[in-house]
C-alpha positions in Angstrom: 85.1 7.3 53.7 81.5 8.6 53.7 78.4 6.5 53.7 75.7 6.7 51.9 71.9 4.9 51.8 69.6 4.6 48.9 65.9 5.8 49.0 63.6 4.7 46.3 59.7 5.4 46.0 57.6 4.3 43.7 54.6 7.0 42.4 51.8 6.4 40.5 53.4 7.6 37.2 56.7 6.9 38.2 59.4 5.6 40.2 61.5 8.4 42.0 65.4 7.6 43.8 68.0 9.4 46.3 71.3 9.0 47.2 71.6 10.5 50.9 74.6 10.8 52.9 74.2 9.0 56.3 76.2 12.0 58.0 73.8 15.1 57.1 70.8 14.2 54.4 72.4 15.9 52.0 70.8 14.9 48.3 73.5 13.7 46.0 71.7 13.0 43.4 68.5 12.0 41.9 66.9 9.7 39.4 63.4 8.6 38.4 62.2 6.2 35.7 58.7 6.9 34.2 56.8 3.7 34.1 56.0 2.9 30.1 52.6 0.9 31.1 51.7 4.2 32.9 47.9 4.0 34.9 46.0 1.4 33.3 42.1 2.9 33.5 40.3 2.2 29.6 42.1 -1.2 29.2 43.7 -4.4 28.8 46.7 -5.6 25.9 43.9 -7.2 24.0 41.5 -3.9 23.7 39.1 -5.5 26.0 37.6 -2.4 28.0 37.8 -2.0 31.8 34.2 -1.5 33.8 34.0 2.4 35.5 36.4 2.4 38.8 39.4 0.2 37.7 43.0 1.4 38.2 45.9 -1.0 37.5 49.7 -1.1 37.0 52.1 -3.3 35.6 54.5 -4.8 38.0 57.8 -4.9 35.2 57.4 -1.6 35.2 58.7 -1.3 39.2 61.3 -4.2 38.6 62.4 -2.0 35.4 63.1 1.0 37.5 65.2 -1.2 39.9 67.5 -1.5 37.0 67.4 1.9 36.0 67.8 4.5 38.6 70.1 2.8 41.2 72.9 2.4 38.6 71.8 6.0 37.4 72.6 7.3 40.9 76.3 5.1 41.2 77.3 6.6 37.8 75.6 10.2 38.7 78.0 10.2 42.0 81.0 8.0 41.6 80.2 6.4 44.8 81.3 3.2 45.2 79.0 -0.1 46.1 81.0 -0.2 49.3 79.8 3.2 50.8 75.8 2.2 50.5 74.7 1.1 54.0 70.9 0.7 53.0 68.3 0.9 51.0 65.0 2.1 51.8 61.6 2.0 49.6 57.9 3.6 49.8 54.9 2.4 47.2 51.5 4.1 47.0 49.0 2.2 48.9 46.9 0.3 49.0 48.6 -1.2 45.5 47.8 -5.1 45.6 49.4 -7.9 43.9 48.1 -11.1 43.8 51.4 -13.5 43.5 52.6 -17.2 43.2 54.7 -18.8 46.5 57.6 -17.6 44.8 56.3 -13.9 44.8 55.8 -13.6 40.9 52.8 -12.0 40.2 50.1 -13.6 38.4 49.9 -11.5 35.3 53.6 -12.4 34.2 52.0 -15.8 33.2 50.7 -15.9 29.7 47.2 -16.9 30.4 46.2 -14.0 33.0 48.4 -11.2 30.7 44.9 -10.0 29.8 43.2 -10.6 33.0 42.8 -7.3 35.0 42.8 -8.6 38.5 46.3 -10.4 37.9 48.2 -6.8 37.6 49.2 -4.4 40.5 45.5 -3.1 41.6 46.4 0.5 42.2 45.6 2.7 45.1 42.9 4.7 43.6 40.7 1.7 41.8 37.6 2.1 43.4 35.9 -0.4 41.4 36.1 -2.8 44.6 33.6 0.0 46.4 30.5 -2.7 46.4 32.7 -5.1 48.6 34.1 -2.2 50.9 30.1 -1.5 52.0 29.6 -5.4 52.3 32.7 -5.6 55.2 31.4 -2.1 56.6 27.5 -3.5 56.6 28.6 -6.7 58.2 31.0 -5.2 60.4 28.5 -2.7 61.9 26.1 -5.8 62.3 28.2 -7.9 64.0 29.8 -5.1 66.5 33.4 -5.7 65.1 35.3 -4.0 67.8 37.9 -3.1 65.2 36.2 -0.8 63.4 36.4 2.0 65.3 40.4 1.8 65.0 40.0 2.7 61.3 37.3 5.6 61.4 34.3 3.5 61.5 34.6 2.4 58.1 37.1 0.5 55.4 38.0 2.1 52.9 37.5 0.6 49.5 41.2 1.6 48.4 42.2 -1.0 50.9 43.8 -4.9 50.3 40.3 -6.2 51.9 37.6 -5.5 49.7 40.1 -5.6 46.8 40.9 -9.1 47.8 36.8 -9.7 48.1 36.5 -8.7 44.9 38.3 -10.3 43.0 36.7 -13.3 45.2 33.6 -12.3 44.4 34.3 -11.1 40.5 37.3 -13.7 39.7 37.6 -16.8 41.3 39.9 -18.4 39.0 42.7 -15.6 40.0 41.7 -15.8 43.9 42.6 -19.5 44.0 45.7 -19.2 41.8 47.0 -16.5 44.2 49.0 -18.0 47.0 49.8 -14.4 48.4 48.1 -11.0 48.2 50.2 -8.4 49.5 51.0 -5.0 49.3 53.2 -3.7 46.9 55.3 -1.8 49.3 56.2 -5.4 50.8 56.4 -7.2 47.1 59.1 -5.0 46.0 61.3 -5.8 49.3 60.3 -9.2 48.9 61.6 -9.2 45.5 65.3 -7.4 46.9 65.3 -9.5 49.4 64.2 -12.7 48.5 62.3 -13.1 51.7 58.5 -12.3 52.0 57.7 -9.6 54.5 54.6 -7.7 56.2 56.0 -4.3 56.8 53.4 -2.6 60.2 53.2 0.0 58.1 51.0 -2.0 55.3 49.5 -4.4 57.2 47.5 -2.3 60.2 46.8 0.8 58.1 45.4 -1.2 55.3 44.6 -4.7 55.8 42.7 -5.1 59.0 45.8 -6.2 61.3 46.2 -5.5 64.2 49.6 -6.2 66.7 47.7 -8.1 69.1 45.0 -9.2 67.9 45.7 -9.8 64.1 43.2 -10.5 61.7 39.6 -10.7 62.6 37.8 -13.8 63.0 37.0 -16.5 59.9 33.6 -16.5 61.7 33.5 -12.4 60.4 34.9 -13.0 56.9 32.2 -16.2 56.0 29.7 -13.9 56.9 31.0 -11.5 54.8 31.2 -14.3 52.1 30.6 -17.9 52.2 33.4 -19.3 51.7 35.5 -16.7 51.8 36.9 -17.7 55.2 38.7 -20.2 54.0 41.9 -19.5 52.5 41.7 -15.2 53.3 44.3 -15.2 56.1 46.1 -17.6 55.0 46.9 -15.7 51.6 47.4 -12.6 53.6 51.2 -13.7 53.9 53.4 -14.2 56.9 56.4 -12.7 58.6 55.5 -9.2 59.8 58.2 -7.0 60.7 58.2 -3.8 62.6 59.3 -0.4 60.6 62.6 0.4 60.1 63.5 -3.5 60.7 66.1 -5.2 58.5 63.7 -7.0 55.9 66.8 -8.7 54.6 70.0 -8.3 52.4 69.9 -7.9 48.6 70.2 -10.9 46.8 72.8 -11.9 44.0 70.7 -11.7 41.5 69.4 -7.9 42.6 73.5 -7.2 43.4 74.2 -7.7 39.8 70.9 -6.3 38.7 71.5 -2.9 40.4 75.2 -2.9 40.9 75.1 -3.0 44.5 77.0 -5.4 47.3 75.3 -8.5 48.0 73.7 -8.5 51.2 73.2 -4.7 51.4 70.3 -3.9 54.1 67.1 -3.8 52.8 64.6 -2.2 55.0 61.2 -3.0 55.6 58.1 -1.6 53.4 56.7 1.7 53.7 53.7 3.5 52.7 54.8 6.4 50.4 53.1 9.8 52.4 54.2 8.1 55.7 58.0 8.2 54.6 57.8 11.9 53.9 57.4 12.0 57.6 61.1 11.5 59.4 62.0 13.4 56.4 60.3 16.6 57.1 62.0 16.8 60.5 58.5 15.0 62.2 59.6 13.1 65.2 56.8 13.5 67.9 53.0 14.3 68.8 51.8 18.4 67.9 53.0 18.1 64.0 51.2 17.2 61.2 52.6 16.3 57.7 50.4 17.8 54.5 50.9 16.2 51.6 49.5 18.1 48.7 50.4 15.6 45.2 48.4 14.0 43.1 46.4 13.2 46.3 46.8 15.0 49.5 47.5 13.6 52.9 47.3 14.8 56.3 49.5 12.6 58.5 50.6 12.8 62.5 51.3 10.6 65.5 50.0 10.7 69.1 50.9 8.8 72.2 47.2 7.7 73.1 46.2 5.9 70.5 42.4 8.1 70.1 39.8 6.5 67.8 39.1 9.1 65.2 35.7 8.7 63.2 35.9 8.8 59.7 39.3 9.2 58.9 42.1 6.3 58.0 42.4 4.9 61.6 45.8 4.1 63.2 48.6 2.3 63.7 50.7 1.4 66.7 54.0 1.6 65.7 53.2 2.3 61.7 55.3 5.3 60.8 57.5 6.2 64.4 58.0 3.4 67.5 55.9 4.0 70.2 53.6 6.4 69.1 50.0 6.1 67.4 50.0 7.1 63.5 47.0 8.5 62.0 46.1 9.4 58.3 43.6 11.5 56.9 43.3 11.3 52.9 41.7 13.0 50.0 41.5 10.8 47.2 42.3 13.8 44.2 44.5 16.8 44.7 46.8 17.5 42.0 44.5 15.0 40.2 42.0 17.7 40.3 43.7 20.6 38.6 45.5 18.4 36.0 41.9 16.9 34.5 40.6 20.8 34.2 43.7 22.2 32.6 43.6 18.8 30.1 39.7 19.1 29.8 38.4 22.6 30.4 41.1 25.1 30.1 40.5 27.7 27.4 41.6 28.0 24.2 43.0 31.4 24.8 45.5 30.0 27.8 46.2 26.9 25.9 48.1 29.2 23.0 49.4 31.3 25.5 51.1 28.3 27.1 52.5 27.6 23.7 53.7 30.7 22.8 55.0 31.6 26.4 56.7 28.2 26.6 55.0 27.7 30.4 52.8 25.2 31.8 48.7 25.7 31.2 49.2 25.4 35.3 51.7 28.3 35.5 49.6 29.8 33.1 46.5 29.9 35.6 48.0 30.2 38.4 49.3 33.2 37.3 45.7 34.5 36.7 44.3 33.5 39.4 47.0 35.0 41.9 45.7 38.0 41.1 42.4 37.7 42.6 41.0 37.7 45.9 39.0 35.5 47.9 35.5 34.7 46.9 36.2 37.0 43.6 35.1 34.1 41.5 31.9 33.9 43.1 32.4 30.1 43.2 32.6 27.2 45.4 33.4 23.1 44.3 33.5 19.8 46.0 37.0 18.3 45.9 35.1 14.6 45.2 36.5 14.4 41.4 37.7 10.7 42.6 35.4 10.2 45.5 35.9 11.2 49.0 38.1 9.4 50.8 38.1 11.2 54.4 35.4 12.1 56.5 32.6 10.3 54.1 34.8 7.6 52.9 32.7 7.5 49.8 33.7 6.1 46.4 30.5 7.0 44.8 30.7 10.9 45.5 31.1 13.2 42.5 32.9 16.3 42.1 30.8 19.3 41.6 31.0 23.9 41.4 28.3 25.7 42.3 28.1 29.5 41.2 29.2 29.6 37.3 27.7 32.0 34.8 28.4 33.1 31.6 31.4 35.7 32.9 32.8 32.8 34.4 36.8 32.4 33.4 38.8 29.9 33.4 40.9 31.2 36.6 37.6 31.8 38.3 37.6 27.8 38.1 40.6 26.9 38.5 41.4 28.4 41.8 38.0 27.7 43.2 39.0 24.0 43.1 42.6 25.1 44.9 40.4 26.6 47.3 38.2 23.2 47.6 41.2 21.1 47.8 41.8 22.9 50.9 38.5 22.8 52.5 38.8 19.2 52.2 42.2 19.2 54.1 40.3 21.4 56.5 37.8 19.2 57.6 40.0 16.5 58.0 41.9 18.8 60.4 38.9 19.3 62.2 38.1 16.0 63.0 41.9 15.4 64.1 41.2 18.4 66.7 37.8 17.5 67.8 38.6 14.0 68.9 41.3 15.5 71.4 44.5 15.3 68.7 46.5 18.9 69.1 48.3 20.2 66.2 50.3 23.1 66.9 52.4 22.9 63.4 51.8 21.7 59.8 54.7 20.6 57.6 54.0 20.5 53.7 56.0 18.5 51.5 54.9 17.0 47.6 55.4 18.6 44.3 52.3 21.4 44.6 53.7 22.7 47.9 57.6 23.8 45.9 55.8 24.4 42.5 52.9 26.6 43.9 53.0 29.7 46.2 49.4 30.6 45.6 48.3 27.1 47.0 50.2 26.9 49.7 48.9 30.9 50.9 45.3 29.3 50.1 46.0 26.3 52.6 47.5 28.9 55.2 44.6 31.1 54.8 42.3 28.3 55.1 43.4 26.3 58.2 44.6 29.7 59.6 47.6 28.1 60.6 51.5 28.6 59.3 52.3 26.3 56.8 56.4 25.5 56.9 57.7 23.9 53.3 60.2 21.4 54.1 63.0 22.3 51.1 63.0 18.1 50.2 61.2 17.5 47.0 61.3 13.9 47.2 60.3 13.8 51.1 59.3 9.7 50.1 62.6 8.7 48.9 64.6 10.8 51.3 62.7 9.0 54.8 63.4 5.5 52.8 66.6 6.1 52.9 66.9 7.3 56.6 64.6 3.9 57.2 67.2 2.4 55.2 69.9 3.8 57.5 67.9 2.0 60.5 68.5 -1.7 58.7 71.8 -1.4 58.0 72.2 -0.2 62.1 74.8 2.3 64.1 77.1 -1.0 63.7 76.7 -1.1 59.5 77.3 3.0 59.1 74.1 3.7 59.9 72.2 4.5 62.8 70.2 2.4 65.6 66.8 4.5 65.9 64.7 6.0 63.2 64.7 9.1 65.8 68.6 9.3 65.1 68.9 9.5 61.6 66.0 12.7 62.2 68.1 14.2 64.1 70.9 14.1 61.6 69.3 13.6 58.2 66.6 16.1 58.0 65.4 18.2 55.4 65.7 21.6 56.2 62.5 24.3 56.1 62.4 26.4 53.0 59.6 28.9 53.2 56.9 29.2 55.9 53.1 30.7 54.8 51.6 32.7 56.9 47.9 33.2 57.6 46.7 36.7 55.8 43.7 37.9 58.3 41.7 39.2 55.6 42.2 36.3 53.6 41.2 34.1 56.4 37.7 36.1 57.4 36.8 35.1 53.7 37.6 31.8 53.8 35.8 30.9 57.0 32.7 32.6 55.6 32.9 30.2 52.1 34.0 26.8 54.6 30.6 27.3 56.0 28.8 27.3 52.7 31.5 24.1 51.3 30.5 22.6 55.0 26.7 22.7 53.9 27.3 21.8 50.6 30.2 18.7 52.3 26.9 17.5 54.5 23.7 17.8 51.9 25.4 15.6 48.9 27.7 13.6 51.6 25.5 12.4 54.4 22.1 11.8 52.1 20.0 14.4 51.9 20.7 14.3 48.0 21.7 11.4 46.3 22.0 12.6 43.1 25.4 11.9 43.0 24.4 8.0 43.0 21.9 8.1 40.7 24.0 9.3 38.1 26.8 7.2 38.8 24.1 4.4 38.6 23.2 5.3 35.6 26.4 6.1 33.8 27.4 2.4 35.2 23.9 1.0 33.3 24.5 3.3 30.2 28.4 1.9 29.6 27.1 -2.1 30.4 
């Protein structure tokens, strides 16, 4: 009888599930479950408006696609509960929930539903940037010698200054809270009914580290008075390795779902770091590009180098014994969906009607056509801040070069082109502090839906770009992670390395460099490059005085 294992990842607009056999990868079926409360951004049930920065999520929406997509994929199939080994899931992160003991989160009480810092506090709110350059001030003052494992600087999409925040902003909900943790780790808890800490989470995002855990109460009351207190206390307990068995699925998820009780549940993972057992990735010289709503550049290395200004690294967080690093742009996909919803033309806007095709398809189709630096433009991809090298929530998004003979495919594919600058200088830093990358593996929805993009990335960082065929890389690694709980012993397998070996997806179409192509580009990096350093290391701050006075306008 065959086995299977279930992957599940949950998206920012949606929750997306596979049903993998253990044997070869193969993709049975698929299912995905859009979440009704969608991104919450303007605000609240009651019409009470949210301040600039906030990003938020309804937690029933992730428990609602528990119920709906892993009976989809038994009645898709015909499998039977018996042939699922383990399940596997992924979350975007950092997505923070502030909970009770018993893991409910606080906005399923009725006197938070209107309170914003009782929901899921998604990845990208960067509302929480004010209390990200407190720990970074304070941390460069007081010679923290953990900062140099995460880039030099914490992010503002992390649990930390989230958690500050809401210390700083909401005090009521910071002492209700009994445990802020990681999405990724609240939906395993809530399969399991056991609270886990997956590695993956906890020293990426929340200032952990294997040896020497949290840092010192001394650091956080001088962050905060009084913030020492309770913080690591609320940062949970019981941290598991990757791939570990987080637990078996209770009776209550059994009947919920329609699976065995007691099925393997594997422990939490961040979504881009699942993609990368899926994509074949199983050792230093490869790097993963995730090109999505945001993109990621992900790889592992056996030394365990310091890398200024990108996400740090994590011993053990994606593959055992290697060193996993992340580079991150906070908008990709992001950044082509706002201009074909804001700015595209009338013209292509009837012509998508008429021609029954995407506005995107529409464009792209347009700007195929032309060659590099035909536009005559040049853009910043910082439409939602920059995450990597500047890790700088306040940086805008700009394009240099319009005129009135500027179209709208003149626009649109100079911000393709800036999305992969962006990557490119992330790259760069990976190579200049000693990390070799000798392949680049693309997985997300952009790098199926969108030839052009992918020829522009190959072009740009002059390197082939190999597609893995998986388009849900995230849900296909939970799976093979899932595959690890259940063990060789439960129809799985014993090593995460195993089930790459057997369960990868294969490569659908590689991009090569065009040399012509790639003179151009290097010729336009240089001017992005100036433009990257002037706005982005303060010799301008316009950027902040407008957001400073966009902020004053809306109060």
């Amino acid at each position: 009888m065959e086995k299977y294992s279930i992957g599940i990842d949950f998206g920012t607009l949606s929750a997306r599930a596979v049903l993998v056999n253990v044997k070869n990868g193969k993709i049975l079926s698929e299912s995905e479950f859009i979440y009704p409360h969608g991104v919450i951004e303007e605000s609240m049930p009651d019409g009470t408006l949210l301040p600039e920065g906030f990003s938020l999520q309804h937690p029933e929406d992730y428990l609602d696609a528990l119920k709906k997509v892993i009976p989809e994929l038994l009645k898709n199939t015909g499998v039977e509960r018996s042939q699922i080994v383990g399940i596997g899931t992924d979350f975007t992160s950092s997505t923070m929930l502030s909970v009770l003991e018993n893991g409910t989160p606080l906005c399923f009480l009725p006197e938070y539903k209107n309170n914003p810092f009782a929901y899921a506090i998604l990845w990208k709110h960067h509302a929480s940037q004010k209390a990200a350059d407190r720990i970074n001030l304070i941390a460069r003052k007081t010679n923290q010698p953990w900062l140099d494992n995460f880039g030099g600087k914490i992010s503002s999409e992390w649990g930390i200054p989230k958690l500050l925040q809401i210390y700083q902003e909401n005090r009521e909900i910071y002492d209700r809270m009994s445990v802020w943790i990681e999405a990724a780790d609240w939906i395993v808890w809530m399969l399991t009914g056991i609270e886990s800490h997956s590695y993956s989470t906890m020293e990426f995002k929340t200032i952990w580290d294997q040896q020497t855990g949290f840092p010192t109460k001394d650091f956080f009351r001088k962050v905060e008075a009084g913030f020492e207190e309770k913080v690591i206390d609320k940062l949970g307990k019981n941290f598991l390795p990757v791939a570990a068995k987080a637990g078996g699925l209770t009776a209550k998820m059994a009947e919920m779902t329609g699976l065995s009780e007691g099925t393997p549940v594997s422990t939490g993972m961040v979504d881009a770091y699942a993609s990368l057992p899926a994509v074949g990735i199983d050792q230093p010289g490869k790097m993963l590009l995730i090109v999505g709503t945001s993109v990621c550049e992900i790889l592992v290395e056996q030394e365990g180098r310091n890398i200024p200004g990108l996400c740090g690294k994590a011993k053990d967080g994606i593959l055992p014994g290697f060193f996993a690093h992340e580079g991150a742009q906070s908008a990709g996909g992001d950044i082509l969906a706002w201009f074909v919803n804001h700015c595209c033309s009338e013209e292509y806007v009837r012509e998508s009607r008429q021609r029954k095709v995407s506005r995107h398809q529409i464009l792209t189709e347009k700007a195929e056509k032309m060659e590099p630096g035909e536009s005559g433009l040049i853009a910043l991809d910082w439409w939602n801040g920059n995450n990597c090298i500047l890790d700088d929530m306040y940086l805008s998004g700009c394009i240099l070069g319009m005129t009135l003979s500027t179209r709208s495919e003149d626009i649109y594919r100079a911000l393709m082109e800036s999305i992969a600058f962006g990557t490119r200088v992330n790259v760069e830093q990976f190579v200049k502090y000693g990390v070799r990358i000798n392949e680049v593996l693309a997985s997300g929805g952009i790098c199926k839906k969108n030839p052009l993009m992918m020829q522009i990335y190959a072009d740009v960082l002059n390197i082939p770009i190999s597609v893995s065929k998986v388009s849900q890389g995230p849900a296909l690694g939970s799976a093979m992670f899932g595959t690890v709980a259940a063990g060789k012993d439960g129809g799985g397998y014993n090593t995460i390395f195993e089930a790459v070996t057997n369960m990868k997806a294969p490569i659908e179409k590689v991009y090569y460099p065009i040399p012509q192509h790639v003179q151009i580009y290097n010729c336009l990096y240089e001017e992005y490059r100036k433009l990257h350093d002037y706005f982005g290391l303060g010799s301008n701050r316009v950027m902040y005085h407008l957001h400073d006075m966009k902020e004053k306008v809306r109060r």
